[in-house]
C-alpha positions as CSV (number, residue, x, y, z in Angstrom):
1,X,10.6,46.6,16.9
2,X,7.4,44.3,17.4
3,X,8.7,40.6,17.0
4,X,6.2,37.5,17.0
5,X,6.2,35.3,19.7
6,X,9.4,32.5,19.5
7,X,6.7,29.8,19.2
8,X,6.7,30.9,15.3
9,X,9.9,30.3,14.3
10,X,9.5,26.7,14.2
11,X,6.3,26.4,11.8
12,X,5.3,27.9,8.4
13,X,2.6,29.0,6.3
14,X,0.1,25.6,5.8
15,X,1.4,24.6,2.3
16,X,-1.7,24.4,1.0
17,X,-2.3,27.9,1.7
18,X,0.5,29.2,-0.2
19,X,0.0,27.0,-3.1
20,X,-3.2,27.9,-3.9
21,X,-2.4,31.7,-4.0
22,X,0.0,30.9,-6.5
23,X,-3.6,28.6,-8.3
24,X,-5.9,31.9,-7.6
25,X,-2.9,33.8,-9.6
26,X,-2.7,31.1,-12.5
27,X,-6.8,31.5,-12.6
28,X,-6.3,35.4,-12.7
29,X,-4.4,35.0,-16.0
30,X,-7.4,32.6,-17.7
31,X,-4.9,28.7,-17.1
32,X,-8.5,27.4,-15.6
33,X,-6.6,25.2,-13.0
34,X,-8.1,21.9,-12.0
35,X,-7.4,21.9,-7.9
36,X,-7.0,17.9,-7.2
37,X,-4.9,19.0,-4.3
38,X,-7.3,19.9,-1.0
39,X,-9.9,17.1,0.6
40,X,-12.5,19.0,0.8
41,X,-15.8,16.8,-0.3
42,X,-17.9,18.8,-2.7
43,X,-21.2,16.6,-2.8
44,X,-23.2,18.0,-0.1
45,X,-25.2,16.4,3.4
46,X,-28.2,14.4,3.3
47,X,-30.7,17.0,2.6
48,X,-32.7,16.1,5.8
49,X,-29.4,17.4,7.7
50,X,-30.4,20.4,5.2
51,X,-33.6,20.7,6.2
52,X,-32.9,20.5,9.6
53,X,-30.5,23.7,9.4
54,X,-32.6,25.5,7.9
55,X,-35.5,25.1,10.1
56,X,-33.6,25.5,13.3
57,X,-32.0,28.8,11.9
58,X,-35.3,30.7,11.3
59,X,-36.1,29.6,14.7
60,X,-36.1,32.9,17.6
61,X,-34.4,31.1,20.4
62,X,-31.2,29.3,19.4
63,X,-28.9,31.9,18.8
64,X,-27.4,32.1,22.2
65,X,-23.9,30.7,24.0
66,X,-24.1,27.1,23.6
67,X,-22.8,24.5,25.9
68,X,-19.3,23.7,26.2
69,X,-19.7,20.0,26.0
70,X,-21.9,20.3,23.0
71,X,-26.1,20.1,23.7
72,X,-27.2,16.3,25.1
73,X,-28.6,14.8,21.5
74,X,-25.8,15.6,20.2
75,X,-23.5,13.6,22.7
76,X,-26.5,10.5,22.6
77,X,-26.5,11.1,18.6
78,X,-22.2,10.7,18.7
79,X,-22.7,7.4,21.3
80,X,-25.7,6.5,19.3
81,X,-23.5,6.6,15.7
82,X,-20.4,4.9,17.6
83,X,-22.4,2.1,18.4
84,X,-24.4,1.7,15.5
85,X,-21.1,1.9,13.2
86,X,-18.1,0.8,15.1
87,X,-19.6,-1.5,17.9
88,X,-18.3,0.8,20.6
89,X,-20.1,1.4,23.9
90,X,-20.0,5.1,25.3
91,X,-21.1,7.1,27.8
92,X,-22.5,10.3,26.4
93,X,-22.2,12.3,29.4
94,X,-18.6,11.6,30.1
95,X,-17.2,10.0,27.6
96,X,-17.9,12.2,24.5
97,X,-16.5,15.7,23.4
98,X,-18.2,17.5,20.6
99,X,-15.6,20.1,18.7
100,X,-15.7,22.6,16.0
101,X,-14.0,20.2,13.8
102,X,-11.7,17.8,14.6
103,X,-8.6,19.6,13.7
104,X,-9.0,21.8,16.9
105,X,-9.1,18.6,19.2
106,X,-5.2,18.4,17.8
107,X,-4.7,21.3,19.2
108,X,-6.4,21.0,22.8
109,X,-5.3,17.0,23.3
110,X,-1.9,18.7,22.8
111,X,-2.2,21.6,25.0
112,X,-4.0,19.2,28.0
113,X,-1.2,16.4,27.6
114,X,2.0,18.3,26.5
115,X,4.4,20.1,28.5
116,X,7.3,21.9,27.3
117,X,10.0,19.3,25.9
118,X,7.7,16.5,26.2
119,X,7.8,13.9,23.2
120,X,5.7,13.7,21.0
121,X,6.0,10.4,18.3
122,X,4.5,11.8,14.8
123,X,3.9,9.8,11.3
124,X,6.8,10.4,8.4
125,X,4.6,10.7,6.4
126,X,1.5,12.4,8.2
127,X,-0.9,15.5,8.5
128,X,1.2,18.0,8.9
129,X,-1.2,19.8,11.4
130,X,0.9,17.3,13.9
131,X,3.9,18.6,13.9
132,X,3.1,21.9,13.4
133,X,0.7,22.2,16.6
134,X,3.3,19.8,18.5
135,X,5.9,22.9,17.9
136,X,3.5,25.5,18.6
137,X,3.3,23.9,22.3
138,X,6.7,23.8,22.6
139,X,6.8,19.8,22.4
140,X,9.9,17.5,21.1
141,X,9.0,15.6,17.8
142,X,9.8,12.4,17.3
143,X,9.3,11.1,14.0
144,X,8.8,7.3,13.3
145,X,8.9,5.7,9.8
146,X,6.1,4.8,7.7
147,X,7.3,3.1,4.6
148,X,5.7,1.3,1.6
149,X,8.1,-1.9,2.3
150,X,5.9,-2.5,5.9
151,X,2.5,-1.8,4.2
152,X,2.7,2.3,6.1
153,X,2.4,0.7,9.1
154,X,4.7,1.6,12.5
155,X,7.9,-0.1,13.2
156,X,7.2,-1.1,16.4
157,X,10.2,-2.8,16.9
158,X,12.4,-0.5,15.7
159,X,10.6,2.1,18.6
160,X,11.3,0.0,21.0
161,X,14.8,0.1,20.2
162,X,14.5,4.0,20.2
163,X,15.0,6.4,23.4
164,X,10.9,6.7,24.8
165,X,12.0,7.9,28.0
166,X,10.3,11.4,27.0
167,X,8.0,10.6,25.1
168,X,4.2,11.2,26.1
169,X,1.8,11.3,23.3
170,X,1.9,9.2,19.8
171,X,-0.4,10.4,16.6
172,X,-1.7,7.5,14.1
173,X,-4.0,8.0,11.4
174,X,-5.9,4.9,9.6
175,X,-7.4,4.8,7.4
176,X,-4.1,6.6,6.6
177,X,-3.6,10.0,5.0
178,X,-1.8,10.8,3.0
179,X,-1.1,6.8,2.0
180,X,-4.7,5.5,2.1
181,X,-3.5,2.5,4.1
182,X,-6.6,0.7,5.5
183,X,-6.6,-0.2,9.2
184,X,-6.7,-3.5,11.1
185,X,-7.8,-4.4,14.2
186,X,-4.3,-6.2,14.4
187,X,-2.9,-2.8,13.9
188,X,-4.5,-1.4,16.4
189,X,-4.3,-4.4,19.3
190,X,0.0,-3.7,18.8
191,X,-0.4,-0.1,19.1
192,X,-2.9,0.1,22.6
193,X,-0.3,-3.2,23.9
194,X,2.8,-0.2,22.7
195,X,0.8,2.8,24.4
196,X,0.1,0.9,27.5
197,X,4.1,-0.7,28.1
198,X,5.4,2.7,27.9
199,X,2.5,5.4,29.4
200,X,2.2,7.3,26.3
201,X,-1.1,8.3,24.9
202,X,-2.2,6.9,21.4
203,X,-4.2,9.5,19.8
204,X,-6.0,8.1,17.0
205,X,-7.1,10.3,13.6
206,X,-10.5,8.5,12.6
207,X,-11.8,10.7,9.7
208,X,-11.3,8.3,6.7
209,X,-13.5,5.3,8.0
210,X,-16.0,5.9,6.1
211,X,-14.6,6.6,2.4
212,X,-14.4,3.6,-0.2
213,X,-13.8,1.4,3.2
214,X,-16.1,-1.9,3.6
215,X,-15.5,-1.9,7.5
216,X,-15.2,0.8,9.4
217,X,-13.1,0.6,12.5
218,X,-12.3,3.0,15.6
219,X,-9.1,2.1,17.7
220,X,-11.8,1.7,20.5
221,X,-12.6,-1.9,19.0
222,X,-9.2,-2.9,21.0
223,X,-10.2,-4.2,24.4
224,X,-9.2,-2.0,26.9
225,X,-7.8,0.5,24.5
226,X,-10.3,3.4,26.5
227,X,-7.5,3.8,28.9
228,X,-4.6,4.9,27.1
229,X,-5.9,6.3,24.0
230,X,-8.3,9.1,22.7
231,X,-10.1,8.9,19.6
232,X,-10.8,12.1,16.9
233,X,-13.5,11.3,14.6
234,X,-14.5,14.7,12.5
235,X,-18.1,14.9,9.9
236,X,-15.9,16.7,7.2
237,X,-15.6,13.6,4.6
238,X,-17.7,11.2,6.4
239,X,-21.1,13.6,5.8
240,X,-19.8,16.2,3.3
241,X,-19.6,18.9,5.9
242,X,-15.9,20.4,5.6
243,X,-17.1,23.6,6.1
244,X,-19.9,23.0,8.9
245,X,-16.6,22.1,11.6
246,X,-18.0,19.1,13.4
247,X,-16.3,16.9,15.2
248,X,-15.8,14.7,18.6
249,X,-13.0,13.6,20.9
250,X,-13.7,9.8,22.6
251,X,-12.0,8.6,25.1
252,X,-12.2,7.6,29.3
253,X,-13.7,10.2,31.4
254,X,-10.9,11.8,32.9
255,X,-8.9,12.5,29.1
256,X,-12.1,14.1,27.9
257,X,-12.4,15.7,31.2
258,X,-8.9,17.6,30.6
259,X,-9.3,17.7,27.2
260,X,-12.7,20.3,28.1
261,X,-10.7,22.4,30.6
262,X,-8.5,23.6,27.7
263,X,-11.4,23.7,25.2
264,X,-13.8,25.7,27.7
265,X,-10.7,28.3,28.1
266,X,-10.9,29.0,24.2
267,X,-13.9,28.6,22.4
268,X,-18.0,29.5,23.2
269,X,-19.4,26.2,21.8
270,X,-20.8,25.7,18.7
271,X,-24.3,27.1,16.7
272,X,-26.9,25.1,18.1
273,X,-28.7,24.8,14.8
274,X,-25.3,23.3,13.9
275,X,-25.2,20.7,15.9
276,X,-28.9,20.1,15.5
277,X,-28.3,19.5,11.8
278,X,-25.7,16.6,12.9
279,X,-27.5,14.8,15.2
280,X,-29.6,14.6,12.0
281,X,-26.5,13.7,9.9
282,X,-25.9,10.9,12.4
283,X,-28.9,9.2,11.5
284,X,-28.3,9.2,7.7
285,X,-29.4,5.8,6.5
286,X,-26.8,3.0,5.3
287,X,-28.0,4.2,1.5
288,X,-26.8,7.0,1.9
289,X,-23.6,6.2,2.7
290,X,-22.8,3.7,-0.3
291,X,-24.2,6.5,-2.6
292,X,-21.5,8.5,-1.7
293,X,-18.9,5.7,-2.3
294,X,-20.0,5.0,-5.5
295,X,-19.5,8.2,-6.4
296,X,-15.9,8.1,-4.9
297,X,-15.7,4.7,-6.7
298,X,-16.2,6.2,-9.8
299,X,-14.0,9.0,-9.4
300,X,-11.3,6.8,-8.2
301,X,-11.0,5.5,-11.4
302,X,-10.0,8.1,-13.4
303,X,-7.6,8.9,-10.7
304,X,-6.5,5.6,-11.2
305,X,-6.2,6.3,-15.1
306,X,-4.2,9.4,-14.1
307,X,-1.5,8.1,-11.9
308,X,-1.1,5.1,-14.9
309,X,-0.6,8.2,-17.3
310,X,1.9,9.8,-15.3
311,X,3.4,6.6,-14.6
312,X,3.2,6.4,-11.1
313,X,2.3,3.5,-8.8
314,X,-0.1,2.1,-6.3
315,X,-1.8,0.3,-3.9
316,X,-5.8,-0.8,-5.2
317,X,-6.2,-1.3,-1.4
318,X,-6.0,2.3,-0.6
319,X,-9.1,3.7,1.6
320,X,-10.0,7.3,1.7
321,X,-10.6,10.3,0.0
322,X,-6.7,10.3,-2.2
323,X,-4.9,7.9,-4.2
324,X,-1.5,8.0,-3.8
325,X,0.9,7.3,-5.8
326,X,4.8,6.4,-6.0
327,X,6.5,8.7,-9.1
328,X,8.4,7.3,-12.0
329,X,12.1,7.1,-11.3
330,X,12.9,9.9,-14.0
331,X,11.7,12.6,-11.7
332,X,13.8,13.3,-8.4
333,X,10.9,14.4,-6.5
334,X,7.2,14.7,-6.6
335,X,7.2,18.0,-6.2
336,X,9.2,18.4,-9.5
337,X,6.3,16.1,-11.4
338,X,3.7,18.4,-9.5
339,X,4.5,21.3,-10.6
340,X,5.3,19.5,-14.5
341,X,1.6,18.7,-14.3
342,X,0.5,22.1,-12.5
343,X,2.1,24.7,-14.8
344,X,2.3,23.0,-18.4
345,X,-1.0,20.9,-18.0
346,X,-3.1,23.4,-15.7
347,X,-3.5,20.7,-13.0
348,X,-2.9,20.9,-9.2
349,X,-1.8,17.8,-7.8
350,X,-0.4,17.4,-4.0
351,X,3.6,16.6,-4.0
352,X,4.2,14.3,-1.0
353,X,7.2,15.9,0.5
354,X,4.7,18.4,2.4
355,X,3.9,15.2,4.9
356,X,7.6,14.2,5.5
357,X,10.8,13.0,3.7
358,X,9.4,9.8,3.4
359,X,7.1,11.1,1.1
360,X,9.6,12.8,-1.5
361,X,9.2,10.5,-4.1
362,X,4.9,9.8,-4.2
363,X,1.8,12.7,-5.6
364,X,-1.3,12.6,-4.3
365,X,-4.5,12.6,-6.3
366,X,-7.9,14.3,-4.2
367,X,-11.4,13.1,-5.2
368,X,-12.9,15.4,-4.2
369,X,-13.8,17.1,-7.8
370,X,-16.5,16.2,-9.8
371,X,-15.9,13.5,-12.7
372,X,-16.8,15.8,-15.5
373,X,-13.7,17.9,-13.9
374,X,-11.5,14.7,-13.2
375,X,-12.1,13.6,-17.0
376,X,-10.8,17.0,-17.8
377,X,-7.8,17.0,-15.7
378,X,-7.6,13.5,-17.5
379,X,-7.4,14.7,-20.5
380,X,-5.0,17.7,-20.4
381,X,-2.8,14.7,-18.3
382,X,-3.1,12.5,-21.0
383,X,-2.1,16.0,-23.9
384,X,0.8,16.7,-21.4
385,X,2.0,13.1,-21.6
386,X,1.7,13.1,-25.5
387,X,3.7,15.9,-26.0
């Protein structure tokens, strides 16, 4: 008998995935779901990224193998864009690493830093994309707390009390997901100073900076942080291009360096139009960008409303593309409100238990639906709650 390789045994079917068979079934039957469960931006890029794609497409000689370190503007356009937005100087020949989105860079930081057993320390509660590639390379999880009591910030005191001896590699994520916690350059000084006392890489998550967030900030504002930790920073939410699968790695020369040996082993590089249309993305204007946040701004209030109608509570100072939200204590989980508000009100929300234990008793709310949608799913909320 054929058997998959061991490696599966310790990860499952993306949530997500299985959930929204279960939504395309619902929709079969004529329920109409409302999906406020995926973050996948629906507004679309600047339409001179647009035009640039389209142009480059119809063009005879870019259809070939591309380079493995992604074409030169597009390294200069990712410097260019660090610099312009997060005050951070780098090299674009050494110190950049285009990738075909940055959820693929968890996967090749973790194959070019992880050996079997290794540690790895993950968020509780996080992307689950952590754990599951950590397990898929054979790695040791570690999980460290985030709680609402210490603002979903790490424990650092409490990991230093905790066995680090094999631990090699450590995943943050601000501005958070699934929590929306904002970052803080304070934040980030005691997490290089942690990295650096005990050798183990901080990898930081950067897609968020950009979404309902004043200030952004990349872990590389620390100084001297270039040495011990590598930075993902993806143009999924911060240009509305999900489905496009753009994203860099930044770091010192000789992480990005490994980083490409396992990347050149596994992909072809990317469409050149692609990454043409991105370093035109790059340049969008500052307009732009507060365009899209008032949009987000406006959607955020009627999640707002929502979460109030379902009872649930949260932090205004969330950042990002969620609101998240703490259940009412007359519901055990937030899977069991979820699915209250999924099958008798027609409305997918995201139970936090799929990003750890710590998340059992919170929902998440995506805002990444149009607001004549979000009214909707407002109103069947507010039926559901009358009833």
């Amino acid at each position: 008998m054929v058997r998959p390789a061991d490696r599966l045994n310790n990860v499952s079917e993306y949530y997500f995935s299985q959930k929204l068979k279960e939504v395309d079934r619902m929709n079969d039957e004529g329920k109409k779901v409302i999906n406020l469960g995926i973050g996948s931006p629906d507004l679309p890029p600047s339409q001179a990224t647009l035009d640039v794609m389209c142009e480059q497409t119809q063009r005879s000689d870019v259809h070939g193998y591309q380079p493995y370190v992604g074409i030169p503007e597009l390294r200069k356009a990712f410097a260019d864009w660090y610099r312009r937005w997060y005050q951070v100087d780098l090299d674009p020949n050494t110190e950049v690493q285009p990738l075909i989105g940055s959820k693929e860079g968890i996967l090749h930081i973790s194959m070019a830093f992880l050996n079997p057993g290794d540690g790895v320390l993950l968020p509780n509660p996080g992307y689950p994309t952590y754990s599951s590639v950590s397990e898929l390379v054979g790695a040791k999880p570690y999980y460290y707390d985030l709680l609402e009591s210490n603002e979903w910030q790490p424990d650092f005191e409490a990991l230093e009390k905790s066995d680090l001896s094999r631990v090699k590699l450590m995943w943050i994520n601000y501005p958070n997901m699934p929590t929306g916690a904002p970052a803080s350059l304070e934040l980030f000084e005691k997490t290089v100073a942690f990295g650096k006392k005990h050798d183990i890489v901080i990898c930081h998550d950067n897609p968020y900076s950009f979404i309902l967030n004043d200030k952004p900030l990349s872990i590389l504002n620390v100084e001297g942080a270039e040495d011990i930790c590598i930075e993902l920073n993806s143009m999924s939410k911060s240009h509305n291009m999900p489905g496009w699968r753009i994203g860099m790695a930044v770091s010192n020369p000789q992480f990005i360096s490994w980083v490409l040996k396992v990347k050149s082993n596994i992909d072809s590089g990317m469409f050149r139009p692609l990454q043409l249309a991105a370093v035109e993305a790059l340049q969008n204007p500052e307009e732009w960008y507060k365009e899209m946040n008032r949009v987000y701004r406006r959607r955020r209030e009627l999640a707002e409303t929502m979460m109030q109608l379902l009872n649930c509570t949260f932090d205004k100072k969330q950042t990002g593309l969620f609101l998240w939200g703490k259940i009412p204590d007359d519901y055990k989980s937030g899977k069991d409100l979820a699915d209250k508000v999924l099958y008798e009100a027609n409305v997918f929300l995201t139970p936090g238990f799929i990003f750890g234990s710590n998340g059992e008793k919170y929902i998440r709310i995506s805002l990444c639906c149009n607001e004549s949608m979000l009214s909707e799913a407002l109103e069947r909320i507010r039926k559901l709650i009358k009833n």
